[in-house]
C-alpha positions in Angstrom: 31.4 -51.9 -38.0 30.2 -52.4 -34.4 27.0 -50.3 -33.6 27.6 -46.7 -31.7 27.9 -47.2 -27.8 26.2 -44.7 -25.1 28.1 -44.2 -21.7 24.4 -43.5 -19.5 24.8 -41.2 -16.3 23.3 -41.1 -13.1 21.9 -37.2 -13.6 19.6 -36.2 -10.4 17.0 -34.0 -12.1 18.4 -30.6 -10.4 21.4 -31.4 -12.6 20.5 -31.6 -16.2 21.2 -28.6 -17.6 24.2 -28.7 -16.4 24.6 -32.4 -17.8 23.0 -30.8 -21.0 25.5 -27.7 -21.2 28.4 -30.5 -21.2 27.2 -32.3 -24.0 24.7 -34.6 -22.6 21.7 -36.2 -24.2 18.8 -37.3 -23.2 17.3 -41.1 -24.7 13.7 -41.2 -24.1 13.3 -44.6 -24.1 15.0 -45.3 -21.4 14.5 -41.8 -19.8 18.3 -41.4 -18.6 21.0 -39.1 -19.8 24.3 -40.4 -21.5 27.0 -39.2 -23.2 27.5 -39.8 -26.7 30.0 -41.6 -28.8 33.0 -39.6 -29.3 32.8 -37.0 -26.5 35.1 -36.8 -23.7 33.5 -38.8 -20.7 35.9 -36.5 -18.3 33.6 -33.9 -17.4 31.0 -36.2 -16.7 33.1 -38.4 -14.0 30.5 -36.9 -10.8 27.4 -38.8 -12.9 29.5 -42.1 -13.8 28.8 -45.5 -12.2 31.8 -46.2 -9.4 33.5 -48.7 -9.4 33.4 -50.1 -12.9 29.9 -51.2 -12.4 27.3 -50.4 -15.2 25.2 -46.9 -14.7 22.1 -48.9 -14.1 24.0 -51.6 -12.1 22.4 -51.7 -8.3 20.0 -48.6 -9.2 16.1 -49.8 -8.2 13.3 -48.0 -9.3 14.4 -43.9 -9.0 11.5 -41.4 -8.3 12.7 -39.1 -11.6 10.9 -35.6 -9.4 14.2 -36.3 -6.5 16.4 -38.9 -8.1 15.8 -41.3 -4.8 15.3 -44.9 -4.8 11.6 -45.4 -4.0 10.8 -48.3 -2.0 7.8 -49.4 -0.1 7.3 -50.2 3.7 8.4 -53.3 3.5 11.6 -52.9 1.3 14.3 -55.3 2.7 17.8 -55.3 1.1 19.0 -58.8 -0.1 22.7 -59.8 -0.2 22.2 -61.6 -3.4 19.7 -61.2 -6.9 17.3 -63.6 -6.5 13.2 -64.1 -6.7 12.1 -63.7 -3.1 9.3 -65.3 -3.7 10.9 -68.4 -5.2 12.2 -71.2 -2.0 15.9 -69.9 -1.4 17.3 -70.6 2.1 19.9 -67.5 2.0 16.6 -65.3 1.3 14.3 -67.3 4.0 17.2 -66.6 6.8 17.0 -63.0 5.7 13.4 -62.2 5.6 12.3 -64.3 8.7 11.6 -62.1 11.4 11.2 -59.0 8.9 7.3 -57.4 8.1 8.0 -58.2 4.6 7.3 -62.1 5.1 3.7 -61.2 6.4 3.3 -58.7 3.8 4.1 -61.5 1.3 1.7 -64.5 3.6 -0.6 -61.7 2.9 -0.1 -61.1 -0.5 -0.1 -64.9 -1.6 -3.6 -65.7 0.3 -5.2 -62.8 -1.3 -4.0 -64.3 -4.7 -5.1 -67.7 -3.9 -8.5 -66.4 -2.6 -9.4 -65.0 -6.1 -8.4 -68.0 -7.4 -11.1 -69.8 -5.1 -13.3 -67.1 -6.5 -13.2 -68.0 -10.3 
């Protein structure tokens, strides 16, 4: 018998007790909402992933207080999943030009400075 599945939600905070009142639960170790096995995804559709795509799929980091992606200063968007900080020449293209390759020269000669420092 295959294991019970879970059907997570994208549930802004202002929304769940409304998420709740439907039948939602809440998993605590991976602080997100879903629906359990055997209820009706239908009321739900507003907190379902589009598109197909997984409820965590394209989702960064989410300040839970507002249910926005948190990013920092020098956030850039990539076209593809990869290591920025790994050689890749479609990343390079993108980030040339943008403040997040001096954040990163700067990030990378503070590291290698403490490693002078041992």
């Amino acid at each position: 018998m295959p294991p019970p599945t879970m059907t997570f939600l994208n549930v802004p905070y202002a929304e769940k007790d409304e998420a709740r009142a439907l039948g939602a639960r809440w998993n605590p170790g991976r602080k997100r909402w879903y629906v359990p096995t055997g209820v009706a995804l239908d009321p739900f559709e507003k907190w379902l992933a589009k598109d197909g795509a997984p409820a965590s799929a394209g989702a960064g980091r989410k300040d839970s207080a507002a249910a926005k992606l948190a990013v920092g200063a020098n956030y850039v968007e990539l076209a593809h999943d990869c290591n920025p900080f790994e050689p890749c020449a479609t990343c390079a293209a993108e980030l040339a030009g943008t403040p997040w390759t001096a954040a990163r020269a700067s990030l990378l000669d503070a590291v290698a400075s403490l490693k002078r420092g041992r």
